[in-house]
DRENPA-3360 file (N, C-alpha, C; in nm, 2 decimals, always signed):
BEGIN
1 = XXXXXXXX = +5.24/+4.99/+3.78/+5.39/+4.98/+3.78/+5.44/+5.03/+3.65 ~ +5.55/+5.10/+3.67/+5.63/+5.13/+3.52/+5.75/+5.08/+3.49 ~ +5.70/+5.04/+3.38/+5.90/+5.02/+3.36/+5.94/+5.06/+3.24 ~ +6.16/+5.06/+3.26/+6.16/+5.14/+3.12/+6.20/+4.97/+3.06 ~ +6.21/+5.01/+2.94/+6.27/+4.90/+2.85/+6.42/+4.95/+2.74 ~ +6.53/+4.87/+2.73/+6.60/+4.91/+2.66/+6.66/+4.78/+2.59 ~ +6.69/+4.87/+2.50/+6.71/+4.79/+2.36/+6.88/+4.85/+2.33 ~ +6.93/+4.79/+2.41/+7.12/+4.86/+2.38/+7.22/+4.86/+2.20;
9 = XXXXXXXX = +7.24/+4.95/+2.20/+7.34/+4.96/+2.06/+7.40/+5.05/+2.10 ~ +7.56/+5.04/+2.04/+7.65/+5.16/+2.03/+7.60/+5.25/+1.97 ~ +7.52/+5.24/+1.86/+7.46/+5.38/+1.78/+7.35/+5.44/+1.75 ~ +7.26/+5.35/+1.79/+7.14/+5.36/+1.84/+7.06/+5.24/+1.92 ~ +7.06/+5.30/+2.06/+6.92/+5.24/+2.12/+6.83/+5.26/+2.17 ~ +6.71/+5.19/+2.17/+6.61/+5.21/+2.19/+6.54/+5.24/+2.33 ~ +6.46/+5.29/+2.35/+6.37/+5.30/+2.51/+6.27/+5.30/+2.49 ~ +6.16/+5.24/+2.57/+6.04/+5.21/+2.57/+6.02/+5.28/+2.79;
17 = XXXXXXXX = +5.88/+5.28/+2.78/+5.83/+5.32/+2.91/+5.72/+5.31/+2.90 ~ +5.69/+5.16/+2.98/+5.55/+5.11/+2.97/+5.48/+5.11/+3.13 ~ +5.37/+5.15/+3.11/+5.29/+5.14/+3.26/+5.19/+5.07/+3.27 ~ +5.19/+4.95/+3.33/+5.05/+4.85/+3.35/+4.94/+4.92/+3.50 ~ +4.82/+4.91/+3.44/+4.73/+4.98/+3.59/+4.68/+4.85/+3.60 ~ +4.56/+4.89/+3.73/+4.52/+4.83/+3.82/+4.47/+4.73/+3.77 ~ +4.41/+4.72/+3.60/+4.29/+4.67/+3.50/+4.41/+4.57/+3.41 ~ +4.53/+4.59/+3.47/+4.59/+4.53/+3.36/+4.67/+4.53/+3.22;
25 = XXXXXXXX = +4.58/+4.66/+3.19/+4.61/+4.76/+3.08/+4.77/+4.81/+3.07 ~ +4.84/+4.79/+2.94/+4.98/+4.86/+2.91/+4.89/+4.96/+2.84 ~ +4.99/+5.08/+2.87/+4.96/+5.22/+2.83/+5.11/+5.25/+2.81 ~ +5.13/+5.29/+2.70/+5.29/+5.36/+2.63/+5.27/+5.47/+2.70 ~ +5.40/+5.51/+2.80/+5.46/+5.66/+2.82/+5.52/+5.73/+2.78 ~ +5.63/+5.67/+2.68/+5.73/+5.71/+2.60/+5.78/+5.59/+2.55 ~ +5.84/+5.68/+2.42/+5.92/+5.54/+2.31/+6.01/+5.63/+2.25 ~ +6.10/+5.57/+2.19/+6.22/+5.65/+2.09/+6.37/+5.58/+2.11;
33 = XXXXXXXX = +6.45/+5.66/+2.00/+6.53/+5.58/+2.03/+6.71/+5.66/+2.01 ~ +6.73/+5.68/+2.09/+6.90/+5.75/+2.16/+6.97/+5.75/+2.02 ~ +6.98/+5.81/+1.94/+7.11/+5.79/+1.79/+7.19/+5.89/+1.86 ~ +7.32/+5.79/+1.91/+7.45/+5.81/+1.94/+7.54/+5.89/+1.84 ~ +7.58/+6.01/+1.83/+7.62/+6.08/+1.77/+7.81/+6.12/+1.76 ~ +7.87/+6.04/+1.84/+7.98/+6.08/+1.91/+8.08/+5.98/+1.78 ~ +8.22/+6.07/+1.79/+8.31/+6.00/+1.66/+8.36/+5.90/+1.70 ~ +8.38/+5.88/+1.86/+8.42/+5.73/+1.88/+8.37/+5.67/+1.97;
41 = XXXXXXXX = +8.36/+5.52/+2.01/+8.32/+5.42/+2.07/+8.30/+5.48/+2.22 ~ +8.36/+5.54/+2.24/+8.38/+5.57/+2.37/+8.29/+5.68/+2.39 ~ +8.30/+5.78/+2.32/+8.18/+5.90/+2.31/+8.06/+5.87/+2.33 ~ +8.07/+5.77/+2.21/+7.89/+5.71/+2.23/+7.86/+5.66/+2.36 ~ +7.92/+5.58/+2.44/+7.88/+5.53/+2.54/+7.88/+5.61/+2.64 ~ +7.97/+5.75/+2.65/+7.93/+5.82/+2.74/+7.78/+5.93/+2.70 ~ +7.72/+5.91/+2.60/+7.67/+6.00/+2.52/+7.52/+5.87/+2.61 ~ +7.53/+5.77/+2.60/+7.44/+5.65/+2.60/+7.41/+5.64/+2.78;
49 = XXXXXXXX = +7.55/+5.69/+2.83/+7.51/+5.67/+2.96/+7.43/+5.82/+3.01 ~ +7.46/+5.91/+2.97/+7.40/+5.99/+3.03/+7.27/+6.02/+2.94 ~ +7.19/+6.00/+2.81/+7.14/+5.97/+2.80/+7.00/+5.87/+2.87 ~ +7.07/+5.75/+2.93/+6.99/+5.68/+3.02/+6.95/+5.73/+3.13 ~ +7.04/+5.81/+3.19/+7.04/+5.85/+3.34/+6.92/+5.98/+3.38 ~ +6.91/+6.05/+3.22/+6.86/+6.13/+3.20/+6.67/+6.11/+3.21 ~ +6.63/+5.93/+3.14/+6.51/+5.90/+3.07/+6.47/+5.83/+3.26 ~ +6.63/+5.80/+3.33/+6.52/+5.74/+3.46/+6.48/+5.85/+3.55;
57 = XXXXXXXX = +6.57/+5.97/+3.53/+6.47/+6.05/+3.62/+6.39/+6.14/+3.56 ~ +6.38/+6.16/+3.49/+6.26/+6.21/+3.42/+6.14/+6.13/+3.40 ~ +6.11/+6.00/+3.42/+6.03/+5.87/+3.44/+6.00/+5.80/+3.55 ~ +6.11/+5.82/+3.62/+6.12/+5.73/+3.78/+6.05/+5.65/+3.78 ~ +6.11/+5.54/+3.69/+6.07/+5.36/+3.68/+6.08/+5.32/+3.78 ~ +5.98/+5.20/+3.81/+6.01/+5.13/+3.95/+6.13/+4.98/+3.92 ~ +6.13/+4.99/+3.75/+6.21/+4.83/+3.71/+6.25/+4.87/+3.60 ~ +6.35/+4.83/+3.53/+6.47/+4.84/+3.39/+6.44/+4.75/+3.37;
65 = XXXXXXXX = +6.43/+4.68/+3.22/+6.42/+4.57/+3.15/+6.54/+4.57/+3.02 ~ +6.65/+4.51/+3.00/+6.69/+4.51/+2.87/+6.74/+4.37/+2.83 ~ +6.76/+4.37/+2.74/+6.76/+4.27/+2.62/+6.94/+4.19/+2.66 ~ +6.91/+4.03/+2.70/+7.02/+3.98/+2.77/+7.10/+3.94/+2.60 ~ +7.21/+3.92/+2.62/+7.30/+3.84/+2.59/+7.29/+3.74/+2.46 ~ +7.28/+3.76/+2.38/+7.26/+3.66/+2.24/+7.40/+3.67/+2.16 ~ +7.39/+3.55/+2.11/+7.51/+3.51/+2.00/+7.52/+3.62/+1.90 ~ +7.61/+3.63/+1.86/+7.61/+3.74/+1.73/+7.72/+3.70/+1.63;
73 = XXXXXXXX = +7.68/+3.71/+1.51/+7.78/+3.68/+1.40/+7.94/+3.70/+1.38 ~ +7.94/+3.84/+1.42/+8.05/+3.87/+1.44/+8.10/+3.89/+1.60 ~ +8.22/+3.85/+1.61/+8.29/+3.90/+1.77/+8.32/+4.08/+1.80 ~ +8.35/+4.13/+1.70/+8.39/+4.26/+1.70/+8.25/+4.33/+1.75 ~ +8.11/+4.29/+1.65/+8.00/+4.35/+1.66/+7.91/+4.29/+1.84 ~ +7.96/+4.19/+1.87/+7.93/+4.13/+2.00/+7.97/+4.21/+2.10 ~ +8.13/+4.22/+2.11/+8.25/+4.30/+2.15/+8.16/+4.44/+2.23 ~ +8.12/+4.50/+2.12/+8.06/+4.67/+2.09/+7.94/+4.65/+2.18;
81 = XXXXXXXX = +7.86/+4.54/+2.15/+7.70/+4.55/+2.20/+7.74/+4.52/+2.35 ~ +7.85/+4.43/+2.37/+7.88/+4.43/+2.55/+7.87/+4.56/+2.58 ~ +7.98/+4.63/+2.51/+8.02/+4.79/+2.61/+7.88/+4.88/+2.61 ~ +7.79/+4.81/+2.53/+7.69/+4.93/+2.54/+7.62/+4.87/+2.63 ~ +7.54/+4.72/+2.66/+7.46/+4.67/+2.80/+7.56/+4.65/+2.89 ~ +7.72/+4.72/+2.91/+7.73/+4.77/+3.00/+7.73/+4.86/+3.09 ~ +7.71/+4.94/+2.98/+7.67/+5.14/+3.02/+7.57/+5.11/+3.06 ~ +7.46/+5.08/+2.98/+7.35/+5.10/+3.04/+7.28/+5.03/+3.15;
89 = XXXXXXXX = +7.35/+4.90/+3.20/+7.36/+4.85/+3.33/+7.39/+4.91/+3.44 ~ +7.48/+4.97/+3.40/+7.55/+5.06/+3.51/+7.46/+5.21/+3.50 ~ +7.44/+5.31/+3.39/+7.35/+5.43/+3.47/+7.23/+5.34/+3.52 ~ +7.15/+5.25/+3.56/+7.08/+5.17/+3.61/+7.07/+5.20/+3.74 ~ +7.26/+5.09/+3.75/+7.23/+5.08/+3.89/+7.34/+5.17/+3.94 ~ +7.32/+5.31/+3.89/+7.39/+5.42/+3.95/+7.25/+5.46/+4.02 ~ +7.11/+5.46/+3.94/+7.06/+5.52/+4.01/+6.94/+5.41/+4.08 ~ +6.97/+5.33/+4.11/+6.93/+5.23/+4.20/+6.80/+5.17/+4.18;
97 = XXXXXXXX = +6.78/+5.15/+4.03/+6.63/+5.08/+4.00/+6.71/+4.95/+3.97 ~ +6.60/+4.86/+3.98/+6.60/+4.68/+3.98/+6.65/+4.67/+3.85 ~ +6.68/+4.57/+3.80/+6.71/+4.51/+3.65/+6.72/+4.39/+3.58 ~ +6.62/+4.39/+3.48/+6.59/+4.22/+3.46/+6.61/+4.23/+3.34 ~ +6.71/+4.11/+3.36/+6.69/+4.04/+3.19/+6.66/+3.97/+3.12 ~ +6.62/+3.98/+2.96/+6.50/+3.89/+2.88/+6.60/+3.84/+2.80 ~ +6.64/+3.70/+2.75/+6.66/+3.69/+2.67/+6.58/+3.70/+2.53 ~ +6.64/+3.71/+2.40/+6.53/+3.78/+2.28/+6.39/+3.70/+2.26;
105 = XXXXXXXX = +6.44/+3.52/+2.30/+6.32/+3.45/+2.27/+6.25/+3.46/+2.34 ~ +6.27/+3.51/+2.49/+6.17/+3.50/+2.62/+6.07/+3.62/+2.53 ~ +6.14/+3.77/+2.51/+6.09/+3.88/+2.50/+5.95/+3.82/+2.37 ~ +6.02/+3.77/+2.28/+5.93/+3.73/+2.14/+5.86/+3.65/+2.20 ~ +5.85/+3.54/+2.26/+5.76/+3.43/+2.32/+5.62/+3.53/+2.43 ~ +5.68/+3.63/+2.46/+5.58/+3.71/+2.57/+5.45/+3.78/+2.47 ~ +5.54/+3.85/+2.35/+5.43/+3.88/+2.25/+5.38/+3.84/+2.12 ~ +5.42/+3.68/+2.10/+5.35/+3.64/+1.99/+5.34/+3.52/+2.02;
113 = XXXXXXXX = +5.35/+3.39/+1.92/+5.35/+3.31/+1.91/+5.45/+3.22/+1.97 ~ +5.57/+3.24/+1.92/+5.72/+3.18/+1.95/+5.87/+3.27/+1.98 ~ +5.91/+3.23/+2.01/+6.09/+3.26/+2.04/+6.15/+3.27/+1.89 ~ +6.09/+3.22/+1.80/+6.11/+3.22/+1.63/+6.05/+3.36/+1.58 ~ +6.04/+3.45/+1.65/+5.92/+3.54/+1.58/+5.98/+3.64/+1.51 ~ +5.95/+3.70/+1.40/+6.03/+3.80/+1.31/+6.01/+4.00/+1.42 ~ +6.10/+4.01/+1.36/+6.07/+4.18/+1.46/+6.01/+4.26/+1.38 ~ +5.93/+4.20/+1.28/+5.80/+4.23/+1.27/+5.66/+4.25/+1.30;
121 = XXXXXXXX = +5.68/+4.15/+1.36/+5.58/+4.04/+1.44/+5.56/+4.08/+1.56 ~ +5.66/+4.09/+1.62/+5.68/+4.16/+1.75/+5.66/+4.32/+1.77 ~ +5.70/+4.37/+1.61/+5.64/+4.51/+1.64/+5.49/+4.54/+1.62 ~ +5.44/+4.40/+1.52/+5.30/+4.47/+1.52/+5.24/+4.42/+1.65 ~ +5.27/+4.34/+1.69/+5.24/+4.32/+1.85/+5.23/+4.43/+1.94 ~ +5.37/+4.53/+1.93/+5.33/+4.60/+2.03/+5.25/+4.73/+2.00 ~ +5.23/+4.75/+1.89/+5.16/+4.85/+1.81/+4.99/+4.81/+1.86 ~ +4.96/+4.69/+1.82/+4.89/+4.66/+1.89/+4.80/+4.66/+1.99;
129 = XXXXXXXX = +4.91/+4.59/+2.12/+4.87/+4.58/+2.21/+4.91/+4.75/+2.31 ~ +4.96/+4.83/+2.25/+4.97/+4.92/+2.32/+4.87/+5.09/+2.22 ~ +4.82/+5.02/+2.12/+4.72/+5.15/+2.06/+4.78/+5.18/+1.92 ~ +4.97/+5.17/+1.93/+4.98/+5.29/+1.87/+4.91/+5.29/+1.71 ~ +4.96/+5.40/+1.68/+4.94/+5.45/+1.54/+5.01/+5.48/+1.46 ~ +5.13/+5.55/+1.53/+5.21/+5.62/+1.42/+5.34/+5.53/+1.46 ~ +5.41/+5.47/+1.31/+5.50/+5.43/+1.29/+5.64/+5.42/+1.42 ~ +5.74/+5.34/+1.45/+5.85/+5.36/+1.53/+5.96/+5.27/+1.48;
137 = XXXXXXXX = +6.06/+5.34/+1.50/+6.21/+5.26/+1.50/+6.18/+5.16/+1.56 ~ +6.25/+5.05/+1.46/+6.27/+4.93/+1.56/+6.32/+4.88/+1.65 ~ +6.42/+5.02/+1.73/+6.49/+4.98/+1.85/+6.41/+5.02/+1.95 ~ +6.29/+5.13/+1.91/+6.16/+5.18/+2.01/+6.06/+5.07/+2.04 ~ +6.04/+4.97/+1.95/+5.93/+4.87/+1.97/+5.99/+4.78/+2.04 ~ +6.15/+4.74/+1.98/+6.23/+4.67/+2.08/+6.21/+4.67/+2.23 ~ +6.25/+4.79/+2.29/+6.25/+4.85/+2.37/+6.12/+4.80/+2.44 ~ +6.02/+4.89/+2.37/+5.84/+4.86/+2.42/+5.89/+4.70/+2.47;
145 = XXXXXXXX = +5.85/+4.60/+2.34/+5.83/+4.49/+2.40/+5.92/+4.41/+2.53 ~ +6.05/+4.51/+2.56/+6.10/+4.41/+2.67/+6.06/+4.47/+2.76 ~ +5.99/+4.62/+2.75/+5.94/+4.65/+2.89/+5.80/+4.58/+2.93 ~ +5.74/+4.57/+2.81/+5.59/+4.45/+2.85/+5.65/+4.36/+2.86 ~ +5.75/+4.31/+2.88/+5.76/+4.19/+2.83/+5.80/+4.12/+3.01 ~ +5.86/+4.22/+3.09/+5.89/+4.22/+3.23/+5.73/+4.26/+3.26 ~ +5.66/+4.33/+3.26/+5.56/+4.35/+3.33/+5.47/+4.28/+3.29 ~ +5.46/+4.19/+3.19/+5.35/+4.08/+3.19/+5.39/+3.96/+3.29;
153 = XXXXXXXX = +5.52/+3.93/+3.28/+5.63/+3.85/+3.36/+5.57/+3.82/+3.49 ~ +5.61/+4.02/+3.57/+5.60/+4.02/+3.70/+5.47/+3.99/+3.77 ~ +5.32/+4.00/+3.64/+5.23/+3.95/+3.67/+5.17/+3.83/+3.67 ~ +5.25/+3.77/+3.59/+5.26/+3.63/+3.60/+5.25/+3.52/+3.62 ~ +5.35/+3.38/+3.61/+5.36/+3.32/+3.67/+5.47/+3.30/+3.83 ~ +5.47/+3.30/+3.93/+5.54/+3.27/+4.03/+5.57/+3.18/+4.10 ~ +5.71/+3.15/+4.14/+5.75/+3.00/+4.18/+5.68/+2.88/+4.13 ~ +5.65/+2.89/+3.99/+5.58/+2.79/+3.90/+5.47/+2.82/+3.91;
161 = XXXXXXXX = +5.39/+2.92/+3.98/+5.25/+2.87/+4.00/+5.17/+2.99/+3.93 ~ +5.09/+2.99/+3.86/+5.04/+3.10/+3.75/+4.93/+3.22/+3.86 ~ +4.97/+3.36/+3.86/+4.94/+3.41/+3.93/+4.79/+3.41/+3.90 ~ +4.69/+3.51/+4.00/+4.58/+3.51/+4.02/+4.53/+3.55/+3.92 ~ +4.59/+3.69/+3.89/+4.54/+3.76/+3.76/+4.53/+3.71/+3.59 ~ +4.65/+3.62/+3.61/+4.66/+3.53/+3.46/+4.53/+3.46/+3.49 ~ +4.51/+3.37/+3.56/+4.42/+3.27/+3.56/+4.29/+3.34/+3.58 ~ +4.28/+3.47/+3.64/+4.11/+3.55/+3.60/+4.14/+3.59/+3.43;
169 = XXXXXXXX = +4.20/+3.61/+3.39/+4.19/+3.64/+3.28/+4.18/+3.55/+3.18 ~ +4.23/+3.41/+3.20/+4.23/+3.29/+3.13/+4.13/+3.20/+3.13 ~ +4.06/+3.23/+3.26/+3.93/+3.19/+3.24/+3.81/+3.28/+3.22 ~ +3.84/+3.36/+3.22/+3.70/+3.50/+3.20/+3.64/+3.48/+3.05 ~ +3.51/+3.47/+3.06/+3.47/+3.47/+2.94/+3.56/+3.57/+2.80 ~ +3.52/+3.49/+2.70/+3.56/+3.59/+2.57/+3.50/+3.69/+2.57 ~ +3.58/+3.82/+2.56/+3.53/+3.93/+2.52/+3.57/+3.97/+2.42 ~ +3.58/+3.89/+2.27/+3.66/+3.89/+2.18/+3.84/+3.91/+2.18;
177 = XXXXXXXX = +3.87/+3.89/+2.07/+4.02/+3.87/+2.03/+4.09/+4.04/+2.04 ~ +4.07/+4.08/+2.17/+4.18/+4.18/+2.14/+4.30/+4.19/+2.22 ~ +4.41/+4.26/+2.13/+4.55/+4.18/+2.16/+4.58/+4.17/+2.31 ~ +4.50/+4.31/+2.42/+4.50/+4.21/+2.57/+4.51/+4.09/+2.60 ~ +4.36/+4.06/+2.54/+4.35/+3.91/+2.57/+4.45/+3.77/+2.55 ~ +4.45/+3.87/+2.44/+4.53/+3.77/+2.33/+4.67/+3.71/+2.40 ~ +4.73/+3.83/+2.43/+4.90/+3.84/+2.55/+4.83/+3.75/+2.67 ~ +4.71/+3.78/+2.69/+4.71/+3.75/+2.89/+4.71/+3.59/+2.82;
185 = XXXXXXX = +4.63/+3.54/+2.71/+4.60/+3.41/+2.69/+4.71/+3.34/+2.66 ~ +4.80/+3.40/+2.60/+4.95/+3.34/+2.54/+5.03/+3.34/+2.65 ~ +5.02/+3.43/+2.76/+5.14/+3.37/+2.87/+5.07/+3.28/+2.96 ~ +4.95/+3.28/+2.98/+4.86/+3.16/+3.05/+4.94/+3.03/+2.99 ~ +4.91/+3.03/+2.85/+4.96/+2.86/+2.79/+5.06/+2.86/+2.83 ~ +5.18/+2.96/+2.86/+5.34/+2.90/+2.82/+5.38/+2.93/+2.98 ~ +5.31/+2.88/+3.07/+5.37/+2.93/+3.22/+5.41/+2.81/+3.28;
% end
């Protein structure tokens, strides 16, 4: 399964495109992150939507994952971040892929410890658990983790009941601490 992940800003946001196989394994397809270049609010979002529309057919995700709804300090800066997870809701479901949303704690709770986790933490997570090596924006890691963050999800737990795969994995002997394990062992606990 693939999915994209996005991390919405007026001025830059993020995309991730993660693909889980048969074994379980996330494998990064692409990461980066859209710097909106337009002089006004409005530019950018047209700049953001066709940007999006661009990354799902070029990718042809089977699922969209982006980042729900959180409090923010300012209303003006809240205001902005609506019009952008509205764009990008909408190139979404112009072109007719599913769409789920993570709140930030769910997304951090999927790859570390807690819903308290720094986006540090969460980027070394996905650095991690997905190989990389070379450095990314933190709207690309963003991004990454809400797309693992749905496909660990959808592998999951269901109608409360922890799917098959969590529980082979949760009980499979140790094959040491690597951050696979580590994810499949952390959403086992919190299901």
């Amino acid at each position: 399964m693939l999915a994209l992940g996005i991390d919405p800003g007026s001025r830059v946001a993020g995309y991730g495109v993660v693909e889980i196989g048969a074994q379980g394994r996330f494998r990064s397809i692409a990461a980066g992150a859209l710097v909106l270049r337009g002089d006004t609010l409005s530019d950018r979002l047209v700049e953001l939507h066709d940007a999006i529309g661009k990354l799902l057919l070029l990718h042809k995700p089977q699922a969209a994952a982006i980042e729900g709804v959180f409090s923010h300090r300012g209303v003006r800066s809240a205001l902005v971040l609506g019009h952008a997870r509205g764009v990008a809701l909408l190139a979404i479901a112009q072109a007719e892929v599913p769409v789920y949303e993570y709140p930030p704690a769910t997304v951090k709770r999927s790859l570390t410890h807690g819903g308290a986790s720094s986006k540090a933490a969460v980027a070394r997570a996905v650095r991690q658990l997905l190989g990389l090596t070379q450095p990314l924006r933190a709207d690309a890691t963003d991004a990454l983790a809400i797309a693992i963050c749905h496909l660990a999800r959808q592998r999951g737990p269901v109608a409360g009941r922890p799917s098959p795969w969590l529980r082979a994995v949760a009980s499979a002997p140790a094959q040491g601490p690597t951050p696979q394990n580590l994810l499949l062992q952390a959403a086992w606990r919190h299901r």
